[in-house]
C-alpha positions in Angstrom: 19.6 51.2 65.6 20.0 50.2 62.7 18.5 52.1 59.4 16.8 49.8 57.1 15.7 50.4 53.7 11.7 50.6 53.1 12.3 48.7 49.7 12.7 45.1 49.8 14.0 43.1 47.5 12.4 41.3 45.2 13.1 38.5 42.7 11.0 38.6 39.3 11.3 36.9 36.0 11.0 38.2 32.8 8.0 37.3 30.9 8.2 38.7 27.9 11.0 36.6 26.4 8.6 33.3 27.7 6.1 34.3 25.6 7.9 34.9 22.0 9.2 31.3 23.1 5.3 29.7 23.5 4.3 31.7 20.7 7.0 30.1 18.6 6.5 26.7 20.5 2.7 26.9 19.1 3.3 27.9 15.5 6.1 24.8 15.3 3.7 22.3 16.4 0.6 23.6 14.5 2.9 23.5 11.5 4.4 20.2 12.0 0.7 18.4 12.4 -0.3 19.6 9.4 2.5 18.1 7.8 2.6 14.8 8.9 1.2 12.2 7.6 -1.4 10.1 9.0 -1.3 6.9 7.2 2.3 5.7 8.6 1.3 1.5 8.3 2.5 0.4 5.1 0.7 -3.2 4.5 2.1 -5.4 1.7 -1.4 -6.8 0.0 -1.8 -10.2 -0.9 -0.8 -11.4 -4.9 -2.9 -14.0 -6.7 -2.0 -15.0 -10.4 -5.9 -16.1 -11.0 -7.1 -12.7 -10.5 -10.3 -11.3 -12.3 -10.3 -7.7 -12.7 -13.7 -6.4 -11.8 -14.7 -3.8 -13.9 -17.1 -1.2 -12.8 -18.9 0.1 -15.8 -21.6 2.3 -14.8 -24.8 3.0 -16.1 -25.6 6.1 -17.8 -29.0 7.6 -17.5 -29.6 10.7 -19.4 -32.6 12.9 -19.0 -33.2 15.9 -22.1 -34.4 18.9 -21.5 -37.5 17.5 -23.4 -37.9 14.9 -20.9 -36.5 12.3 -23.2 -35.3 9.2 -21.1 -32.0 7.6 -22.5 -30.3 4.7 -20.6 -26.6 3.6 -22.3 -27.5 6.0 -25.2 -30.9 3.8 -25.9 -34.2 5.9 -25.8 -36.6 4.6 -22.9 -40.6 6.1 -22.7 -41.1 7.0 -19.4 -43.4 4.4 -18.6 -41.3 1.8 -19.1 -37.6 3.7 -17.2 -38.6 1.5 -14.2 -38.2 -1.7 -15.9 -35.9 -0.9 -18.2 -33.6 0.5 -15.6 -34.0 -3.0 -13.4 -32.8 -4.9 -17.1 -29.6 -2.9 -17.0 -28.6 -3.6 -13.7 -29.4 -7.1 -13.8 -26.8 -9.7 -13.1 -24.4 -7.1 -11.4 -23.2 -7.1 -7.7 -23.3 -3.1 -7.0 -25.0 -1.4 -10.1 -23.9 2.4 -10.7 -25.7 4.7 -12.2 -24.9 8.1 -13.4 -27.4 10.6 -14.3 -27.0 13.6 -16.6 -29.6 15.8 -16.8 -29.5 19.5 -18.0 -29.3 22.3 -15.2 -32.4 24.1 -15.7 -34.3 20.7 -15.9 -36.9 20.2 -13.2 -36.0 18.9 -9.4 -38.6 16.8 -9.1 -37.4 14.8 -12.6 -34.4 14.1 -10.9 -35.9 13.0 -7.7 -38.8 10.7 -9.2 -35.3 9.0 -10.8 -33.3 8.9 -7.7 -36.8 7.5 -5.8 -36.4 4.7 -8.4 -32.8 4.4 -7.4 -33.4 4.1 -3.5 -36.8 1.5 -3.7 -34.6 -1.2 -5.7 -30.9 -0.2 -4.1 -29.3 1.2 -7.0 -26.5 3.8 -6.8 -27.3 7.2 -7.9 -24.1 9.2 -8.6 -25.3 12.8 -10.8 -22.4 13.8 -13.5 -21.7 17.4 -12.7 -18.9 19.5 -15.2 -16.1 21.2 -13.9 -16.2 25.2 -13.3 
């Protein structure tokens, strides 16, 4: 009779060294996608020699802090900011406008203007300085 051992054998594989290699794996491709670029298609654009350059020249509205209305650096009362506002944009295909306004003026002032904005499809952009 033969003795056996009580142990058998058993094969196992080293994990530890697998999971330095995904770890590495993971920070390779994470870094990689940030890196690349996503606009590969380079289009050549048409050329014309009877080009117009469109020039967007936006409107300014200024608001005072003493509620003074000034559109292009011409004073407008209030009552007339509606009208005066629909003469400036007059005649061009996507008017601009940019307000200035002082930072402790009202909300609501700059709403009732943007409300003008949105009724008769005028772009409101609001000038902001840098920090």
């Amino acid at each position: 009779m033969k003795i056996r051992n009580k142990k058998a054998f058993h094969a196992e594989v080293a994990t530890s060294s697998l999971n330095d290699i995904m770890f590495f794996l993971l920070l390779f491709f994470l870094i990689v996608s940030t890196v690349a670029n996503p606009n590969v298609i380079k289009v050549l654009l048409p050329t014309s020699k009877a080009s117009q350059a469109v020039s967007k020249q936006p409107i300014n509205l200024t608001i005072t802090q003493d509620k003074k209305y000034y559109i292009n650096k011409q004073q407008v009362p209030e009552q007339n900011l509606e009208s005066e506002l629909l003469k400036a944009v007059q005649g061009i295909p996507e008017p601009t406008v940019v307000i200035r306004l002082p930072y402790n003026l009202a909300i609501q002032d700059l709403v009732d203007v943007m409300q003008l904005g949105a009724e008769h499809k005028i772009k409101m952009v609001l000038a902001t300085n840098k920090k």
